[in-house]
C-alpha positions as CSV (number, residue, x, y, z in Angstrom):
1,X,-11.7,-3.4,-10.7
2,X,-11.7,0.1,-11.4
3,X,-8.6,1.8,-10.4
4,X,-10.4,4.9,-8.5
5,X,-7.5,7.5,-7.7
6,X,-8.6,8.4,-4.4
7,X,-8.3,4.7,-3.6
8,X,-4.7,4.7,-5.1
9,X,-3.6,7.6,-2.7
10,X,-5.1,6.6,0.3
11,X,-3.2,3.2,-0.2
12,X,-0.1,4.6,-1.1
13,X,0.2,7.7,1.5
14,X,-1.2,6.1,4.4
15,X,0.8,3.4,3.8
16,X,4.0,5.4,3.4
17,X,3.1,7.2,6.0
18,X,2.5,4.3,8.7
19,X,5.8,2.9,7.4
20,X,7.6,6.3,8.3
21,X,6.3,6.0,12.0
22,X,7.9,2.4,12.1
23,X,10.9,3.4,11.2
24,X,11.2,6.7,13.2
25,X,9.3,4.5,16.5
26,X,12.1,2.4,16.0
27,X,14.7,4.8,15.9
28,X,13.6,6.1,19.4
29,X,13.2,2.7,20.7
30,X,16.5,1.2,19.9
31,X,18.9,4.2,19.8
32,X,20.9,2.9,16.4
33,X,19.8,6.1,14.3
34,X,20.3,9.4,15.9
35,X,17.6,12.5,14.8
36,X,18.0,16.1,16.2
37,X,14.2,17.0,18.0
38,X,13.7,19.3,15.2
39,X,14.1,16.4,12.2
40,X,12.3,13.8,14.4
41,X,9.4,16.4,15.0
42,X,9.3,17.3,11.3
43,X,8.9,13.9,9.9
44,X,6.4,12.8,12.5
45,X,3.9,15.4,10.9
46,X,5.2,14.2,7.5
47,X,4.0,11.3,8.4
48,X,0.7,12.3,10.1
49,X,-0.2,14.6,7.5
50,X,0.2,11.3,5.1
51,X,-2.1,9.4,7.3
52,X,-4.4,11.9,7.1
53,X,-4.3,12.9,3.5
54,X,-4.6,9.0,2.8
55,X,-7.7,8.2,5.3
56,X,-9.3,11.8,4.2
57,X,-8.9,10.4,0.2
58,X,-10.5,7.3,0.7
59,X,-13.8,8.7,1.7
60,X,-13.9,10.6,-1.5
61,X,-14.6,7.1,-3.3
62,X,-18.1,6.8,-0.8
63,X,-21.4,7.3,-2.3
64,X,-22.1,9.7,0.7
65,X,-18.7,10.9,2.7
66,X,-20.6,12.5,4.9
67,X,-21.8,9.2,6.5
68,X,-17.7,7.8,6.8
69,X,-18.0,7.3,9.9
70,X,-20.8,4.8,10.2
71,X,-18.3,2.4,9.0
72,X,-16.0,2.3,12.4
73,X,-19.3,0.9,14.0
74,X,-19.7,-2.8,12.1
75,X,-15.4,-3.7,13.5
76,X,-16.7,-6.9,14.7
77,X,-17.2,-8.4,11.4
78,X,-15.8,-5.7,9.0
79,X,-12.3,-5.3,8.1
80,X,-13.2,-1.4,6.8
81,X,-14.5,-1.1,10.1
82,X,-11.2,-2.1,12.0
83,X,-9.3,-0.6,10.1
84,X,-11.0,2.8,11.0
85,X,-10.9,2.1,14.8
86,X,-6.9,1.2,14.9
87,X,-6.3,4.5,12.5
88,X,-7.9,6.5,15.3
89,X,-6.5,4.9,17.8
90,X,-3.0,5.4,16.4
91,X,-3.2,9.2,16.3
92,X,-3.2,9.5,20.0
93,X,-0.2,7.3,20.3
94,X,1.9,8.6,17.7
95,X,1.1,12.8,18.6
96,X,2.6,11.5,22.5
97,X,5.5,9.6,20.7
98,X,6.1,13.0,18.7
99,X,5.7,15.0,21.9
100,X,8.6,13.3,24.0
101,X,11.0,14.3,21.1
102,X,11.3,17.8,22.2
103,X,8.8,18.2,25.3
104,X,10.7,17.5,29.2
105,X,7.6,16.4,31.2
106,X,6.8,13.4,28.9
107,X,9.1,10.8,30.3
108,X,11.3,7.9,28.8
109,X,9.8,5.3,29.6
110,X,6.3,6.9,28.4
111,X,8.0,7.9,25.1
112,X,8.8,4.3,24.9
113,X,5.2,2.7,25.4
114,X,4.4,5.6,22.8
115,X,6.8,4.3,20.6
116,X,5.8,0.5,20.6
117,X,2.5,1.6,20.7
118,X,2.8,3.4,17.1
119,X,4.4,0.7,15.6
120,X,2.3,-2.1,17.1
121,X,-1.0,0.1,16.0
122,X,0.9,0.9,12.6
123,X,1.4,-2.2,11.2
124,X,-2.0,-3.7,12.3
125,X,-3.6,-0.6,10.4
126,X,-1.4,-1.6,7.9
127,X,-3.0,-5.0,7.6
128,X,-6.4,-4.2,8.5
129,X,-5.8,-2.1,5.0
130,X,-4.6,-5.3,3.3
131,X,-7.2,-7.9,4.7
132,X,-10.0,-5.2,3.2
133,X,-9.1,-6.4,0.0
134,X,-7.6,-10.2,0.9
135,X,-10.7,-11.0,2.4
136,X,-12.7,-10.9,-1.0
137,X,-13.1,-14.1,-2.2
138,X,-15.2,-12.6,-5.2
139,X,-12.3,-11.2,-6.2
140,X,-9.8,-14.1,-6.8
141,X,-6.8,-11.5,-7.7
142,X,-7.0,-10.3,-4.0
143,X,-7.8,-13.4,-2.2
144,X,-4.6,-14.8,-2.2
145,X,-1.5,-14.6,1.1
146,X,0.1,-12.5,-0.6
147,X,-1.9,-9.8,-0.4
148,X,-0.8,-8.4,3.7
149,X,3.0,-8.7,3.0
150,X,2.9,-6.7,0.1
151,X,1.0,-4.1,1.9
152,X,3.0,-4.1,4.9
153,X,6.6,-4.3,3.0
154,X,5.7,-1.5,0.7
155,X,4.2,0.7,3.5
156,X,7.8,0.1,5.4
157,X,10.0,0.4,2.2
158,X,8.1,3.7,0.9
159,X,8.2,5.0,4.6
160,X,11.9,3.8,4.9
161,X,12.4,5.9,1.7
162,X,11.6,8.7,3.4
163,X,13.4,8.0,6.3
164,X,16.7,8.0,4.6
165,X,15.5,11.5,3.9
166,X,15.5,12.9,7.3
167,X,18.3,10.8,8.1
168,X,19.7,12.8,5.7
169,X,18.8,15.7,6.7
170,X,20.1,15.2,10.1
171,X,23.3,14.9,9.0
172,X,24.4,10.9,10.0
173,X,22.8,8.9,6.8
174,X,25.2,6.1,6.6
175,X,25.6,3.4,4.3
176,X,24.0,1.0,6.9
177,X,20.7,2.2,6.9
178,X,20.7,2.3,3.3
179,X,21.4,-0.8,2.5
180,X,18.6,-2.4,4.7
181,X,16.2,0.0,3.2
182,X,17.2,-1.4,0.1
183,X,16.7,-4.9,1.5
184,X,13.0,-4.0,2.6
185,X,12.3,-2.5,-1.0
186,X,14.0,-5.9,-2.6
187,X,11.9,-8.3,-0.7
188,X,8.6,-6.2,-1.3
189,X,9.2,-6.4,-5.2
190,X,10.6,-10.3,-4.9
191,X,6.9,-11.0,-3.1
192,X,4.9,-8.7,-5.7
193,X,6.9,-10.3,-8.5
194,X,5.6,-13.8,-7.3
195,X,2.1,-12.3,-6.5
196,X,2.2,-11.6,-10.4
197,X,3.4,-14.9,-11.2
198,X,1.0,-16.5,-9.2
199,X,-1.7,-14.8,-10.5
200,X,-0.6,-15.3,-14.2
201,X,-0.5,-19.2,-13.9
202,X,-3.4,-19.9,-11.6
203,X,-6.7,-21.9,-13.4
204,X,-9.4,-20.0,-13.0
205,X,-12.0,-21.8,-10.1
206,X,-15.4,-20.6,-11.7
207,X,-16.7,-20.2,-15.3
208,X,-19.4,-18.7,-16.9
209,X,-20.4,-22.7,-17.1
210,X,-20.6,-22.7,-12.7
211,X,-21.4,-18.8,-12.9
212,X,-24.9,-19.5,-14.4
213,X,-25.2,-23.6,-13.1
214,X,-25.6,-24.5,-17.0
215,X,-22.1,-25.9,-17.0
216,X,-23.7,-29.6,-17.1
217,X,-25.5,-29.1,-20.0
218,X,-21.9,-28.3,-22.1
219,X,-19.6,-24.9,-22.5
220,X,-21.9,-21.9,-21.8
221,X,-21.5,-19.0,-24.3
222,X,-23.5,-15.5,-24.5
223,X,-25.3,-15.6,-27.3
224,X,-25.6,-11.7,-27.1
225,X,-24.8,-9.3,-24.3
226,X,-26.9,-7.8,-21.8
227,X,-26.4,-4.5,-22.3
228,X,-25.6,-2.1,-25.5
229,X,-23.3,-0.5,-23.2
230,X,-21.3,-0.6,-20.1
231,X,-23.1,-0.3,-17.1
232,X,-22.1,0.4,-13.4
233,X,-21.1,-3.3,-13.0
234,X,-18.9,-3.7,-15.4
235,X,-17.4,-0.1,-15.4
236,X,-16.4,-0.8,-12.1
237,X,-15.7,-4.6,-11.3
238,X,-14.9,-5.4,-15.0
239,X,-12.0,-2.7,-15.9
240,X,-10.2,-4.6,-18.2
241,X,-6.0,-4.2,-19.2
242,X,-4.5,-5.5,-22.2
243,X,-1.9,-7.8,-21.7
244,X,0.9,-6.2,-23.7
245,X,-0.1,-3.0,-21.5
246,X,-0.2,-4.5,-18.3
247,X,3.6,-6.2,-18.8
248,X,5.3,-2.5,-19.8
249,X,3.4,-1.0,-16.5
250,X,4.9,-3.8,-14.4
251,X,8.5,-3.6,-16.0
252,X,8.0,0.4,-15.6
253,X,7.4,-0.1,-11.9
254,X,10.2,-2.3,-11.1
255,X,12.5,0.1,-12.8
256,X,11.2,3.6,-11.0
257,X,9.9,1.5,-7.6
258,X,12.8,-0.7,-6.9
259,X,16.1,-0.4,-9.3
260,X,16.2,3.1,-9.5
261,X,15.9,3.6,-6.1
262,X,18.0,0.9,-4.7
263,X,20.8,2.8,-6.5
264,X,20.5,5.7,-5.7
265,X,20.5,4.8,-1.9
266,X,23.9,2.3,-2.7
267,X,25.4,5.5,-4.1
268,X,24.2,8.0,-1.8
269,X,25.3,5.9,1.6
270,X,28.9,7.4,0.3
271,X,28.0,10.7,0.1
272,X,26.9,13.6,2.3
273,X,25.5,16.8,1.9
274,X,23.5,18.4,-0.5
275,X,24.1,16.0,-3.0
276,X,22.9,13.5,-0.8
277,X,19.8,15.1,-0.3
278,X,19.0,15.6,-4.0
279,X,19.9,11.7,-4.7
280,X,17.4,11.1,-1.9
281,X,14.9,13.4,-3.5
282,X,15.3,11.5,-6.1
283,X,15.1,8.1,-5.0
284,X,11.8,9.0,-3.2
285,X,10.5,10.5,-6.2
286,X,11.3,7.5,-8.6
287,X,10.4,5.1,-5.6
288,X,6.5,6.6,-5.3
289,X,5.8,6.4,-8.6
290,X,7.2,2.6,-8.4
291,X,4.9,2.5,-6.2
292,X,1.7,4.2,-7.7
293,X,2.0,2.4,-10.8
294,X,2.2,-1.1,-8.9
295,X,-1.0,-0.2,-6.5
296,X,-2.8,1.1,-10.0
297,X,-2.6,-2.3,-11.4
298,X,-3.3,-3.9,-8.3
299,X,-6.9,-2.6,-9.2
300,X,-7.0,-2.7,-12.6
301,X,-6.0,-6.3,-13.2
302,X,-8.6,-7.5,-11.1
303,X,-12.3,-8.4,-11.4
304,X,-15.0,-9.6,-9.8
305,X,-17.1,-12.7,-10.0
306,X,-20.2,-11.0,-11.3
307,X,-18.5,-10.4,-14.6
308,X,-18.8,-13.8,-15.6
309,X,-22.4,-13.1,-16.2
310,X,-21.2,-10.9,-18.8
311,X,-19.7,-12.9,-20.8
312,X,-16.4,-12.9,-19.4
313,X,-14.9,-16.4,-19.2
314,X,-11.7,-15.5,-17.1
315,X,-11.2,-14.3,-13.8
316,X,-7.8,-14.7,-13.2
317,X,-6.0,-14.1,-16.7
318,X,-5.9,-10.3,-17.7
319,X,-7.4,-9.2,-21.8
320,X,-5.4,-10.3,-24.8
């Protein structure tokens, strides 16, 4: 498919964003990381204004953005649709939750319903996100289990990344919390690599044989293309990735997306003070572009079905 930007940051900063409001709802909820009102408050918008940012990028990909809301109408049988109800429906939650930190007349146990509320509504936006793509069975890449836990670990290791942050900031970032951030961002690049692999070794369940229904009469080849040039179709379910490229990209990702930054959180769990904060700056940094890399091959190594009408005999195996 073809890796649209606007589609790569609404995936990435809604996703980090969701995960910050797990982490910060679960803070509140439990009690085992103190944050002053003002650092609470402050990363609640962060992650707000990352929701926002993410949700407001996604209509740019629309034919008509105008008409974005239509979609939020068709949530009994559309996983765009849901998704856009339980993002709405999170705001509300997670403005009260930020409320309690530092207004009296909200009280505990309403900051606590707040609180489950946000990460409850989080993680099932989180999903609904996912399932837009996992429930594509044209797309054989996508239509796989894999799909939700990779969305939902790297929304809660990106968002846990910038948790340290305000952690950080707050003055009581301990080695605890670093480590099972590091944990989080381990086991969302263990299940990516296997998504990979899995991908990499699976046979291909349609041809261009079963694609046209000539398959009995022997192997089906084009005998000449379609078109003289790409058209919308292929432009945009066909993207193609060389092999050799697509192999640097993912190596490049696990460095900046998961070695990098699990480092840099080890070493900084020792520290405090400003050179805490810039190792944190830095593991964010290094851990987004992890990030970004991995979500711009999650559309660029896939393709639809359609593109076996074209010629293309693989679905699953990226280009030589």
């Amino acid at each position: 498919m073809h890796p649209a930007y606007s589609v790569i940051i609404f995936t990435s900063s809604s996703g980090a964003g969701y995960g910050l409001l797990v982490w910060l709802a679960l803070a509140r909820l439990t009690g085992a990381w103190d944050m002053s009102p003002a650092v609470a408050v402050a990363a609640c918008l962060l992650a707000l204004a990352l929701i926002t940012v993410g949700l407001l990028s996604s209509t740019f990909h629309l034919g008509h953005p105008e008409r974005a809301w239509r979609a939020m109408t068709q949530w009994r049988s559309s996983w765009l649709s849901r998704e856009g109800v339980v993002a709405v429906l999170t705001y509300p939650a997670a403005l009260l939750f930020t409320a309690g930190w530092f207004w009296s007349p909200v009280a505990g146990s309403i900051m606590s319903a707040a609180a489950a509320a946000t990460i409850v509504l989080s993680l099932v936006t989180v999903y609904c996100t996912s399932m837009i793509y996992a429930s594509l069975k044209t797309i054989p890449r996508w239509s796989n289990g894999f799909v939700p836990p990779i969305y939902l670990l790297f929304a809660l290791a990106s968002g846990g990344l910038l948790f340290t942050g305000f952690r950080a900031i707050a003055g009581s970032a301990g080695m605890s919390e670093m480590i099972l951030i590091s944990t989080v961002l381990l086991a969302a690049w263990v299940v990516k690599m296997y998504y990979w692999r899995y991908n990499d070794t699976a046979k291909p369940e349609s041809d261009s044989g079963t694609a046209t229904g000539l398959g009995y009469l022997g192997k089906v080849t084009q005998l000449e293309a379609p078109h003289t040039s790409e058209n919308y179709l292929l432009k945009e379910m066909g993207y193609q990735v060389a092999r050799k490229h697509a192999a640097r990209l993912r190596k490049i990702a696990l460095v900046t997306g998961l070695i990098i930054p699990a480092v840099i959180l080890l070493l900084a769990g020792n520290l405090e003070g400003p050179l805490q904060y810039l190792l944190l700056l830095l593991a964010v940094v290094s851990g987004f572009a992890g990030i970004v890399n991995e979500r711009w091959l999650f559309f660029a190594e896939a393709r639809h079905v359609v593109t076996l009408y074209y010629g293309r005999l693989s679905l699953i195996h990226i280009s030589e």
